[in-house]
C-alpha positions as CSV (number, residue, x, y, z in Angstrom):
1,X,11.1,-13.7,7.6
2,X,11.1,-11.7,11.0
3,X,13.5,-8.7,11.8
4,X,16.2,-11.7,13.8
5,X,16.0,-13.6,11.4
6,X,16.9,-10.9,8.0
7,X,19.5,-9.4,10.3
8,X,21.3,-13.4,10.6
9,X,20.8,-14.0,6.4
10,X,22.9,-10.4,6.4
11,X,25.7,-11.4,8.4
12,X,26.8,-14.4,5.7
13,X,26.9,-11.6,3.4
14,X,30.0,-9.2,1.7
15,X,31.3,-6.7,3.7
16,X,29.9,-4.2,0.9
17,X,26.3,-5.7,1.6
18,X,26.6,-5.6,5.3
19,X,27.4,-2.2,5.0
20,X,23.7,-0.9,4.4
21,X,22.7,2.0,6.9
22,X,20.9,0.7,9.9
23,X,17.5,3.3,8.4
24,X,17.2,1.4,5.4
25,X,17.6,-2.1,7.1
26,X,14.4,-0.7,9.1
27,X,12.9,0.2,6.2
28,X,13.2,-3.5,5.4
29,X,12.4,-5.3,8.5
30,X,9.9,-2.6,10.3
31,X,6.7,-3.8,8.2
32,X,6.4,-6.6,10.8
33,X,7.6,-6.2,13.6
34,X,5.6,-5.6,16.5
35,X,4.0,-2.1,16.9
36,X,0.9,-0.9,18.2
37,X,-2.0,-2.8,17.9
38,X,-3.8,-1.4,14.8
39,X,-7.9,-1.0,15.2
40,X,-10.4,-3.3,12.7
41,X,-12.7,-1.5,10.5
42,X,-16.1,-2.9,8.8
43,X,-16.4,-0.7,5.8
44,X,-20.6,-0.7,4.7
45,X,-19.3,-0.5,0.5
46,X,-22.3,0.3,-0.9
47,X,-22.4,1.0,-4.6
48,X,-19.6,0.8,-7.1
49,X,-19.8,4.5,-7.7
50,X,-18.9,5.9,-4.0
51,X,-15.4,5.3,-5.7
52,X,-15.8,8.6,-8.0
53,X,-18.5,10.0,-5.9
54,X,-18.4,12.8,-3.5
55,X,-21.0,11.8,-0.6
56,X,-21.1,12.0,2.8
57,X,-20.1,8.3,2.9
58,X,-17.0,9.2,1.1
59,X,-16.6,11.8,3.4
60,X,-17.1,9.2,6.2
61,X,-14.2,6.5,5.3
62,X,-11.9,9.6,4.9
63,X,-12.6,10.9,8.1
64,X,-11.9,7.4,9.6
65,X,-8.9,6.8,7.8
66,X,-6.9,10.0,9.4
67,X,-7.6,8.7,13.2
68,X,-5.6,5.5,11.9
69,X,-1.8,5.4,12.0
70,X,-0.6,4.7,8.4
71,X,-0.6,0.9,8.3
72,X,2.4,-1.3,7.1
73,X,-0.2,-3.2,5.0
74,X,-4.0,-4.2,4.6
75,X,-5.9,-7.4,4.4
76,X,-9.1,-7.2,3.2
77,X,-11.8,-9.2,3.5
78,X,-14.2,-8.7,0.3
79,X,-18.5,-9.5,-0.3
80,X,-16.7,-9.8,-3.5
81,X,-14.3,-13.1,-3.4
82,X,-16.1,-16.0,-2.9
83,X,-14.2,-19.5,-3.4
84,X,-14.6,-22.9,-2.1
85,X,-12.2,-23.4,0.4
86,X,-10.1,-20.0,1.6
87,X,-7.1,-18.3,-0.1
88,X,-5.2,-15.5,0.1
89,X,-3.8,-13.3,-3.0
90,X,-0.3,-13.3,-2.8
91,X,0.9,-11.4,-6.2
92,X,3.0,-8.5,-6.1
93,X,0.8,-6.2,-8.3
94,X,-2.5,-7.1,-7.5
95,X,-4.7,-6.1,-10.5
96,X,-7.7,-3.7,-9.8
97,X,-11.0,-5.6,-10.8
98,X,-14.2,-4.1,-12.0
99,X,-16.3,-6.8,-11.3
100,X,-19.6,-4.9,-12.3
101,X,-21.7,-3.6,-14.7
102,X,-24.2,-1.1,-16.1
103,X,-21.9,2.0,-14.7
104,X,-20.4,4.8,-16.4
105,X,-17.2,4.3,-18.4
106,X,-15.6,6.8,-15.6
107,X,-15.9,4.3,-13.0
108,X,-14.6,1.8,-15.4
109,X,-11.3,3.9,-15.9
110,X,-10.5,4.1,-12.3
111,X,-7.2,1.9,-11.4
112,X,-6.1,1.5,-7.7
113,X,-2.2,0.1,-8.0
114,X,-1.8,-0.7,-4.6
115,X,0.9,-3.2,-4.2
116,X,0.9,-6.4,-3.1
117,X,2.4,-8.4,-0.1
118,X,3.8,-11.9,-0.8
119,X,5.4,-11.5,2.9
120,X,2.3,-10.9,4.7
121,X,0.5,-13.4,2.4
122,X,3.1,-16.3,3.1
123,X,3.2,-15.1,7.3
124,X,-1.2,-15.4,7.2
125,X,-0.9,-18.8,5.7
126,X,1.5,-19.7,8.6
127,X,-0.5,-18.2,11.5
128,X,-3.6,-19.7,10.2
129,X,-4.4,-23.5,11.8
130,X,-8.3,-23.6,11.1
131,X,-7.6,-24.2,7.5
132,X,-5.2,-24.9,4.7
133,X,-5.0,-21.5,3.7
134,X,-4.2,-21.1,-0.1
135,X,-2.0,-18.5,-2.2
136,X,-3.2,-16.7,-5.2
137,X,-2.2,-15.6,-8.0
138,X,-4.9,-14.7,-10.2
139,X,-7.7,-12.5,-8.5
140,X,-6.3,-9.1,-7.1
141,X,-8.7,-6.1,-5.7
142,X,-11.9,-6.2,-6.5
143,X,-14.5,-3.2,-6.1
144,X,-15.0,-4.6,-2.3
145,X,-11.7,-3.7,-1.8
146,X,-10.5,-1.1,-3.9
147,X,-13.4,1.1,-4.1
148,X,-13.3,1.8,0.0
149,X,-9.2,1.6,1.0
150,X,-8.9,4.1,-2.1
151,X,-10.3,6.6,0.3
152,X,-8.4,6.1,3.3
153,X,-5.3,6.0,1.0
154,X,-6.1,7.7,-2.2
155,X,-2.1,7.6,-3.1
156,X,-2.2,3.9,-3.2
157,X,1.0,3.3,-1.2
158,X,-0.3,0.9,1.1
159,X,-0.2,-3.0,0.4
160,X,-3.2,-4.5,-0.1
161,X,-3.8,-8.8,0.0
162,X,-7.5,-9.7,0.3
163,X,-8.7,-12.9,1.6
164,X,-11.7,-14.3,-0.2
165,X,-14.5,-15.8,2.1
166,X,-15.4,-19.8,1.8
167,X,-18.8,-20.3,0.5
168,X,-19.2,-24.0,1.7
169,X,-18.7,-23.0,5.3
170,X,-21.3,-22.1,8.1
171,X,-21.1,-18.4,9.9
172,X,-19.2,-20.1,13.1
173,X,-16.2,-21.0,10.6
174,X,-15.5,-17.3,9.5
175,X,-15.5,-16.1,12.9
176,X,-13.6,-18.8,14.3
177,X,-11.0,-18.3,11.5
178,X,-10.7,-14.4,11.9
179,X,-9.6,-15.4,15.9
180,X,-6.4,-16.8,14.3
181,X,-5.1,-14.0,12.8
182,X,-5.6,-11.1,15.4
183,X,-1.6,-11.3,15.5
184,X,-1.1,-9.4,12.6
185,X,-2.8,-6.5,14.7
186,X,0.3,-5.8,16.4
187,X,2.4,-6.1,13.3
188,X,1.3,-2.9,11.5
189,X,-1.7,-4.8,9.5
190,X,-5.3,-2.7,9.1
191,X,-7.8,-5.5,9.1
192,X,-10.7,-4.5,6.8
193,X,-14.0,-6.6,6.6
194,X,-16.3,-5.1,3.1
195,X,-19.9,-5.8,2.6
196,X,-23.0,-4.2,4.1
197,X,-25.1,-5.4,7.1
198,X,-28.4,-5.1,5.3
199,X,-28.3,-5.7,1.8
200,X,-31.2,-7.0,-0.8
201,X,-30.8,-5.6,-4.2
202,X,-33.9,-7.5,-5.0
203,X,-35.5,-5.1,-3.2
204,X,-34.4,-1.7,-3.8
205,X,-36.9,0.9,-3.6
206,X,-35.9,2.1,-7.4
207,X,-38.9,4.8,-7.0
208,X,-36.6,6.3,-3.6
209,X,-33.8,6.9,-4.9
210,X,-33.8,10.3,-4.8
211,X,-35.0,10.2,-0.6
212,X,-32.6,11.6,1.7
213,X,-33.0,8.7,3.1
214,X,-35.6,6.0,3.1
215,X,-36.0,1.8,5.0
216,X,-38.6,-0.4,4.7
217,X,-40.0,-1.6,8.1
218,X,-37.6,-5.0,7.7
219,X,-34.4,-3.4,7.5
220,X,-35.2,-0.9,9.8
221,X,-35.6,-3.5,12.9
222,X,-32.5,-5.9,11.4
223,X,-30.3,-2.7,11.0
224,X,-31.5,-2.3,14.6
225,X,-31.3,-5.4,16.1
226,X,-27.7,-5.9,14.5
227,X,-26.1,-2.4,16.0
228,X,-27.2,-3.5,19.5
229,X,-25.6,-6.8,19.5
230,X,-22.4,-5.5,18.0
231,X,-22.4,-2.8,20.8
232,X,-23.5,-5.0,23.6
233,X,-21.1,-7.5,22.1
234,X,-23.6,-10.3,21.7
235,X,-21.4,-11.9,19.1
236,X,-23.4,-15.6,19.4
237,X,-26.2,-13.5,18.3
238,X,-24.5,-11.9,15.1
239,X,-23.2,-15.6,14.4
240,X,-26.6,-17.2,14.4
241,X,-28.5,-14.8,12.1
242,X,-30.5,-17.3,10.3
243,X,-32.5,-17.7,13.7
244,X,-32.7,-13.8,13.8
245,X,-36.4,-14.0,12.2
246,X,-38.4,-12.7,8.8
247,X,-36.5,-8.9,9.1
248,X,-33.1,-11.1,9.4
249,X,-33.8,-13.2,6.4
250,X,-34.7,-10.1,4.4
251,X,-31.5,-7.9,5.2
252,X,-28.9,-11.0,4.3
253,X,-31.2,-12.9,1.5
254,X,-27.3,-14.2,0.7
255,X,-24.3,-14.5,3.5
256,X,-21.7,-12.7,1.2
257,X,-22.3,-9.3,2.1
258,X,-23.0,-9.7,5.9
259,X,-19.8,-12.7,6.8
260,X,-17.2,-9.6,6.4
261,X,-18.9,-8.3,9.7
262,X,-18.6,-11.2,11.7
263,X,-14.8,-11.4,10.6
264,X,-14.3,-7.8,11.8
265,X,-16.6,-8.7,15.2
266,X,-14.6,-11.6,16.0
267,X,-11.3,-9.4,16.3
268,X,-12.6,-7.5,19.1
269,X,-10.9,-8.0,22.4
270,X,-11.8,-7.3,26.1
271,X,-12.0,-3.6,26.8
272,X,-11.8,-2.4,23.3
273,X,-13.9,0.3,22.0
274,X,-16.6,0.1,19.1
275,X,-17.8,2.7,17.4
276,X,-20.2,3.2,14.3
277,X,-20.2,5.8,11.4
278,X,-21.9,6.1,8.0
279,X,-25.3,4.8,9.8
280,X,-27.4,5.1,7.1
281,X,-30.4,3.5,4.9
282,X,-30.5,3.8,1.6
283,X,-32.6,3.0,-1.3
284,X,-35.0,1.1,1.0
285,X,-32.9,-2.5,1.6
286,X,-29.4,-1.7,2.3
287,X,-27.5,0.0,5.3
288,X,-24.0,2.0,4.8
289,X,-23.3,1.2,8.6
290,X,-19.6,0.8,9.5
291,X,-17.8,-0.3,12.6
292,X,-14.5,0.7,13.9
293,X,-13.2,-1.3,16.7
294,X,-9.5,-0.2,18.6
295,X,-7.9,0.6,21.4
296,X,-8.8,1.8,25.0
């Protein structure tokens, strides 16, 4: 329901209703309406444990998170949802998901209670023509979403929906789909793709763990390769990975971790900047590099 609309539904109302001080009506209707245009963020996750971690990646999506204006709400686009054919969760207390194992109990403990959005959910499904987009229910946040977004808002006052990513689909679809819903840019929504640009956990360098920081030769030249077509803007290029070569093939042996990037890419418009931050290697086969993308 947009702000003309509420403000009509109130009218057939009691007087007593009616009566509500204009602040609080914009406390009701504000969320949505136009404002200006928030940026995109790519967040490079990394492990489970940046959540309870202090590192300079922490440190990174922090120092992001205070150039931003406080968003109405988030939708997040999560490594970690993968569904045939593409929903949305549309619950009102989305539950936090620790969809891992093999960590410390600590890490289990940790509960981000973000609320939900049914609003936003219901107004995505409607903007969205690509697809039949579907509501949820059942998932929540998982550690794609939760573990990053607690650091920009560690008081968890923000709604949060996340939109899982279509496993049956080709590259071209997910950037084709994030086109439709650049609107919600300029209604107070962050857009936040999670993954990382290289990642192989097959081939973690389990003997470097303790390097400052450490790449084989592969991930080195895809890490590379990637960062100048997202700051030339060679899009085509980042949507046709698989043709990208052997380093390519390596850094994304699976499309889950890398598709978040091309739904954060295709949300770029003309004279917008793009920026990076936590450009790192780490444990020989991933990459922490994020992207922020906003206004001139």
């Amino acid at each position: 329901m947009d702000r003309k609309q509420f403000l009509k539904s109130m009218a057939v109302l009691p007087v007593a209703a009616t009566a509500m001080k204009l602040e609080e009506l914009n406390k009701i209707t504000a969320p949505f309406s136009t404002t200006d245009k928030m940026p995109v963020l790519f967040l490079g996750h990394g492990s489970p444990m940046n959540a309870i971690e202090e590192n300079e990646f922490v440190k990174g999506f922090r120092e992001v998170g205070k150039t931003i204006s406080k968003p109405a709400a988030i939708l997040c686009v999560s490594a970690h949802w993968e569904t045939k054919g593409t929903f949305v969760t549309a619950m009102e207390k989305p539950q936090t998901i620790h969809d891992f194992g093999g960590f410390p109990q600590a890490l289990f403990d940790v509960q981000y209670p973000a609320p939900g959005n049914t609003e936003l959910a219901k107004e995505t499904k409607s903007i969205v023509k690509k697809t039949e987009l579907g509501l949820d229910y059942k998932w929540g946040l998982d550690h794609g979403a939760w573990s990053v977004i607690k650091h920009l808002y560690p008081a968890a006052d923000v709604p949060v929906i996340q939109m899982s990513l279509d496993y049956t689909q080709a590259p071209q679809y997910h950037y084709d789909l994030a086109k439709e819903f650049s609107s919600l840019r300029k209604k107070g929504v962050l857009i936040i793709g999670s993954g990382n640009m290289v990642h192989n956990l097959r081939m973690v360098a389990w003997d470097k763990l303790n390097a400052e920081e450490y790449a084989y030769d592969w991930a080195i030249e895809a890490s590379t390769k990637m960062k100048k077509y997202i700051l030339d803007g060679d899009h085509q290029q980042l949507i046709n990975y698989k043709t990208q070569g052997k380093a390519f093939d390596l850094a994304i042996p699976s499309p889950d971790h890398y598709l978040p990037l091309l739904y954060t890419m295709a949300l770029k418009e003309k004279n917008e900047n793009i920026s990076l931050f936590n450009d790192k290697a780490v444990r020989g086969s991933l990459t922490m590099t994020s992207v922020k993308i906003d206004t001139a």
